[in-house]
C-alpha positions in Angstrom: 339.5 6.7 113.6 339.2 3.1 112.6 336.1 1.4 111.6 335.2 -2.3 111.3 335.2 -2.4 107.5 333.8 -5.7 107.0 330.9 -5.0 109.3 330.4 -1.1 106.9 330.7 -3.7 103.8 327.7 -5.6 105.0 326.1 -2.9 105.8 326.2 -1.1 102.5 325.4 -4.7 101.4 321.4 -4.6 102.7 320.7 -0.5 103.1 317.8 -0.7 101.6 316.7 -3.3 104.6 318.2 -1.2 107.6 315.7 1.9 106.1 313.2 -0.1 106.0 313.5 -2.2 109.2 315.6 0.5 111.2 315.3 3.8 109.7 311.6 3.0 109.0 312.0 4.5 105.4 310.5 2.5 102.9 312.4 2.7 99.4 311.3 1.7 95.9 314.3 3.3 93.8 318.2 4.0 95.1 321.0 5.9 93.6 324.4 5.6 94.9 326.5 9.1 95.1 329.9 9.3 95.3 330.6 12.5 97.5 334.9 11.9 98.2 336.3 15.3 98.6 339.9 16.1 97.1 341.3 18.3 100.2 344.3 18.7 102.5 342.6 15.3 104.1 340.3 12.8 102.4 337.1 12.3 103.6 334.6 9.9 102.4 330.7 9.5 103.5 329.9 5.6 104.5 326.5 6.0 102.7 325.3 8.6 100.8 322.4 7.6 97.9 319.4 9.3 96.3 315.8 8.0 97.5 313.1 7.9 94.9 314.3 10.9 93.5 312.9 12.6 96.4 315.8 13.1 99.0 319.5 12.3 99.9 320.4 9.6 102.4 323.1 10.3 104.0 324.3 6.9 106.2 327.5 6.2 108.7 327.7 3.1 110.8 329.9 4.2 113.6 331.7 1.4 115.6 333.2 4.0 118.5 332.2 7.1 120.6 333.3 10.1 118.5 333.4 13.3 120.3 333.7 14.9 117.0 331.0 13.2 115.3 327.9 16.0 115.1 330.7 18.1 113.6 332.1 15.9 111.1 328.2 14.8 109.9 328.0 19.1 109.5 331.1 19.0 107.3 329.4 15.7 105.2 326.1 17.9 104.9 327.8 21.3 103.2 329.9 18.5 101.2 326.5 16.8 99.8 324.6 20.1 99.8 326.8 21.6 97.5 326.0 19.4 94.9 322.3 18.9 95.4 319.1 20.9 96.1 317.6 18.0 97.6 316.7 17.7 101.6 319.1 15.5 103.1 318.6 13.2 106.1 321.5 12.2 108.0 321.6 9.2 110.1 324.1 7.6 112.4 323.4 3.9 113.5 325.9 2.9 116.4 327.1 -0.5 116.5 330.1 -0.4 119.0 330.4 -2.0 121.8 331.0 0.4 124.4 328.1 2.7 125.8 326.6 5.2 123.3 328.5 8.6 124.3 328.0 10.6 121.1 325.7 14.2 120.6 323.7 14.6 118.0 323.7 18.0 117.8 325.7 21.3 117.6 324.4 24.4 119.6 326.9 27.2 119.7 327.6 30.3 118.5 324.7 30.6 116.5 325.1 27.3 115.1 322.4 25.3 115.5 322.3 21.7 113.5 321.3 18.4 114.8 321.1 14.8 112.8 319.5 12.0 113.8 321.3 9.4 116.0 320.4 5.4 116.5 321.7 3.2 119.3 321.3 0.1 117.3 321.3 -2.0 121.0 318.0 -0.4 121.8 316.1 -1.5 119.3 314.0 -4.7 120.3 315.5 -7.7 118.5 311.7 -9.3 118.5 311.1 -6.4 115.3 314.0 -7.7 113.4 313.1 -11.5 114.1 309.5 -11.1 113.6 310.4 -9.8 110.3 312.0 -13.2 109.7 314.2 -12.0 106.4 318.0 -13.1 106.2 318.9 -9.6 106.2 317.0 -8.8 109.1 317.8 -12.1 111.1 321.1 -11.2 110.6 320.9 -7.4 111.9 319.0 -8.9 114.6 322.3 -9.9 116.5 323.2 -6.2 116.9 319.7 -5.4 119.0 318.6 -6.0 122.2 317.7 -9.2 123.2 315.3 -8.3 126.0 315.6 -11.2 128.9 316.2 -14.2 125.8 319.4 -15.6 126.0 322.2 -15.1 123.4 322.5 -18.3 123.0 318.3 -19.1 122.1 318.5 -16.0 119.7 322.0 -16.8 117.6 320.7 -20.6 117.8 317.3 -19.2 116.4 318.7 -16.9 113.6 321.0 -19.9 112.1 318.3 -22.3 112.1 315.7 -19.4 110.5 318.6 -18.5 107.9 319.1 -22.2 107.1 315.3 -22.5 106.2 315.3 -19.3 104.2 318.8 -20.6 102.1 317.6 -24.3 101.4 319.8 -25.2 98.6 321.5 -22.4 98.2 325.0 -23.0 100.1 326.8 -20.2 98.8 324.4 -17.7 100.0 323.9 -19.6 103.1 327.8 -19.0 104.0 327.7 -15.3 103.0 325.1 -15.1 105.7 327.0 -16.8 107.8 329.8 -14.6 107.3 328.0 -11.6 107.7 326.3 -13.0 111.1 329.7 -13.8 112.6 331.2 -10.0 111.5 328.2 -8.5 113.3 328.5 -10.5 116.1 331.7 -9.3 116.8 330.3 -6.2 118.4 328.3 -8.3 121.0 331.1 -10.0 122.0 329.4 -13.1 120.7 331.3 -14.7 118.0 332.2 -17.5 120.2 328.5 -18.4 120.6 327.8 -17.7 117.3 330.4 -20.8 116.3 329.3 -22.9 118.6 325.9 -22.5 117.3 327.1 -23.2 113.3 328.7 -26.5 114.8 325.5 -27.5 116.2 324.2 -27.6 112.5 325.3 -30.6 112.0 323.0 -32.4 114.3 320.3 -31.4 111.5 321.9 -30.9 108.4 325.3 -31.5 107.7 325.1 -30.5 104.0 324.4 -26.7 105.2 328.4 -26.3 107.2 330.8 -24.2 104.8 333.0 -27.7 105.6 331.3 -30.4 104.0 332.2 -30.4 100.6 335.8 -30.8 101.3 335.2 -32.9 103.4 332.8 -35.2 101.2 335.8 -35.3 99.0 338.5 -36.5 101.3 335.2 -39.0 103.0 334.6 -40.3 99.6 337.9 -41.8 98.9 338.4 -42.9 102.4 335.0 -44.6 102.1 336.1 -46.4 99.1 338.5 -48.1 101.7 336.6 -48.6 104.8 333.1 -47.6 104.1 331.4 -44.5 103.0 329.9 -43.5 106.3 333.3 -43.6 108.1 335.4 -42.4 105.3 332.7 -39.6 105.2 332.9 -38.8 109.0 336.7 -38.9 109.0 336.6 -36.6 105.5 334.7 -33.8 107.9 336.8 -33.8 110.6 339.9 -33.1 108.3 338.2 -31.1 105.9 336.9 -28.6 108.7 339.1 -26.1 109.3 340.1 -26.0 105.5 336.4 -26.2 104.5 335.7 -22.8 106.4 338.2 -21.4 105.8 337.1 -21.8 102.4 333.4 -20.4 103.0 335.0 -17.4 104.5 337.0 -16.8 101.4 333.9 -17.3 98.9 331.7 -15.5 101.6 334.0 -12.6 101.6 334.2 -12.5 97.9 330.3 -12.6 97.6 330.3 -9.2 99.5 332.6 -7.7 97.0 335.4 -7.6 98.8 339.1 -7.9 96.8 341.8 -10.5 96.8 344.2 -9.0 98.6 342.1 -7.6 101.3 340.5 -11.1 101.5 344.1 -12.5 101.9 344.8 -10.3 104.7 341.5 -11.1 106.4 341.5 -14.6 106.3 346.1 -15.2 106.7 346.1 -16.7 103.0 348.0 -16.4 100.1 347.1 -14.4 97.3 347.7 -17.2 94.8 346.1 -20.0 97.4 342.7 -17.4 97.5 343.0 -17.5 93.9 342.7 -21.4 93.3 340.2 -21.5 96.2 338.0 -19.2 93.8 339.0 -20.7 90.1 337.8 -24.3 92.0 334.7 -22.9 93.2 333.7 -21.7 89.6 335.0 -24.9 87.8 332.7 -26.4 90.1 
């Protein structure tokens, strides 16, 4: 089974804000586990971490219908159970595309084990906005929008995470990022970049390609005038300017070089300067 591993990255990325704003688990104190099993095949919980010292989350984002899914959450609970005497509570949050087709529970001979199981498309997007956090603006694109168009709600969230990230470009991108990633589920990515090229209308200075492209408008300026040479610097520096954000971005969420190269059809070398330029900077 393949997962969207970008979209389980972010997601590990702000687990503390899905329990709160999803799960409705409120946490003060988390503790990673590690709970990989060395068998004939390797098997590897998305989320498994240690809750005030009081119980075991146990977490998977699932992207597709998995018939096999209530038995494969059984096999993670002996695995986790073995090593602790701590209740567990399992979770599944679905974020595919398709229609949720998945049990959440086992009844058969004799066995009789269930987990719980979240459609993440019937949760009210209003909750997540209302909230008005980056994290939850940006999980907000995977609920239901109720009778708002997809267009009002991705325009709302950029302009919300834009407040929330004044100043802070780098973590504006990575949010960015992460909003574009989840969006991919909805089948609204296109949306969601026609909605970052809108920004400009309010503040240029926020797009992932305007400091490239203040470079190249500077020294055209010093030709024909700043505000031309600055115009002209955008509109070259725009696809190399995000393609630079998505590079930092990625990096922010801990991602490596060479999966970054893959993701974004770079060399490793070119990511490299990308990210020694950044930090001389």
């Amino acid at each position: 089974m393949k997962k969207d591993a970008i979209s389980k990255e972010i997601i590990k990325s702000i687990v503390q804000d899905i329990s709160k704003y999803i799960l409705r688990i409120s946490i003060k104190e988390i503790e990673f586990l590690s709970t990989e099993k060395e068998r004939i095949e390797s098997r590897r919980a998305d989320i498994v971490a240690k809750v005030d010292g009081k119980f075991i989350l146990h977490l998977e984002i699932q992207n597709s219908n998995d018939k096999n899914m209530p038995y494969r959450m059984l096999r993670y609970w002996l695995d986790i159970k073995a090593t602790t005497t701590l209740p567990i509570r399992q979770y599944v949050i679905y974020i595919g595309k398709q229609k949720l087709n998945i049990s959440s529970s086992i009844l058969e001979d004799g066995v009789h084990y269930s987990y719980t199981l979240i459609d993440i498309k019937q949760i009210d997007c209003n909750y997540l906005l209302d909230e008005d956090t980056p994290d939850s603006l940006v999980l907000a694109v995977l609920c239901d929008f109720k009778d708002k168009k997809p267009k009002d709600v991705i325009h709302y969230i950029i302009q919300r995470l834009a407040y929330h990230t004044q100043n802070k470009i780098e973590e504006f991108r990575k949010y960015l990022l992460m909003l574009e990633e989840l969006s991919t589920n909805r089948d609204l990515l296109q949306v969601v970049k026609e909605e970052e090229a809108m920004l400009s209308e309010f503040d240029l200075t926020k797009l992932p390609s305007y400091e490239i492209g203040l470079e190249r408008g500077e020294i055209e300026g010093e030709k024909r005038g700043l505000q031309r040479g600055l115009q002209k610097g955008l509109e070259q520096g725009l696809e190399e300017g995000l393609e630079q954000g998505k590079v930092i971005a990625y990096y922010e969420l801990g991602i490596n070089i060479n999966e970054i190269a893959k993701k974004v059809n770079l060399s490793k070398k070119h990511i490299e300067e990308i990210l020694s330029e950044i930090k001389e900077k």
